[in-house]
Every structure is written in structure tokens, then in C-alpha cells.
N, C-alpha and C positions, 0 to 999 in steps of 0.2 A: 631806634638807633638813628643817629646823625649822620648826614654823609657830609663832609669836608672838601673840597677841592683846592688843590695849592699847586700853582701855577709856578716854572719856572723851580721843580722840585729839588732841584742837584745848586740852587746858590747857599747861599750860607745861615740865610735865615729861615731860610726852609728848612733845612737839616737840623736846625733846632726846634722849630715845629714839628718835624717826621719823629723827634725823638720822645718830644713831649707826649704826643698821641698815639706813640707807637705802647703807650704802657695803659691806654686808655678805650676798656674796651665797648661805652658806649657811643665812641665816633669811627666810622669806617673813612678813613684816608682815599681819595684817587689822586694818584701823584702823577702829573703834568710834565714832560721835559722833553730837552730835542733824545736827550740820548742813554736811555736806561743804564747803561753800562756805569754811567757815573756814580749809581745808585748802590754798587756791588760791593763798599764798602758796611753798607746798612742793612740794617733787619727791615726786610717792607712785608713781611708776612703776616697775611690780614688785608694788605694794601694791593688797589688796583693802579697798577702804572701804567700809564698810557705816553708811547712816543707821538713827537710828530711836531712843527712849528707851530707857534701862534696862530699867525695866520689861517692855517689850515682848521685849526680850532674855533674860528669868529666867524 
């Protein structure tokens, strides 16, 4: 299995990417963002989300 990280999960191109992978079950997703909630209109099940800024991240 692959694991993916995609930084910055809730912009626009990201969510095209969450969707793509979300139907793909040899990469495991961790989706990156200040603020999960953004995320509540998507399927992230399989995916690990992680809050928190950049920053905090580097």
C-alpha cells in the first residue's frame, strides 16, 4: 500500500484528488488542513485527517 499526503486538503484541488483516491484502494490518503470540518461534505473513510497549521507541521 502507498500512503499519499496532501497538504492543504479542503482547497479545490485537493478535493479533486480526495475524490479520485477515495475510489482507490491501493493508496491510503492523510489529509492535511487547518480545519476538518471543511471536509464534512466528503467521504474520508479509509483517510487519516490530520488538523493543525503548516507551520506546526515543518
Amino acid at each position: 500500500m502507498t500512503n499519499a499526503l496532501i497538504l492543504g486538503a479542503s482547497g479545490a484541488i485537493a478535493r479533486h484528488v480526495i475524490g479520485f483516491l477515495g475510489g482507490n484502494d491501493r493508496i491510503r490518503p492523510t489529509l492535511y488542513l487547518r480545519k476538518a470540518a471543511k471536509l464534512s461534505d466528503l467521504d474520508t473513510s479509509g483517510m487519516t485527517v490530520i488538523e493543525g497549521d503548516k507551520p506546526s507541521f515543518m
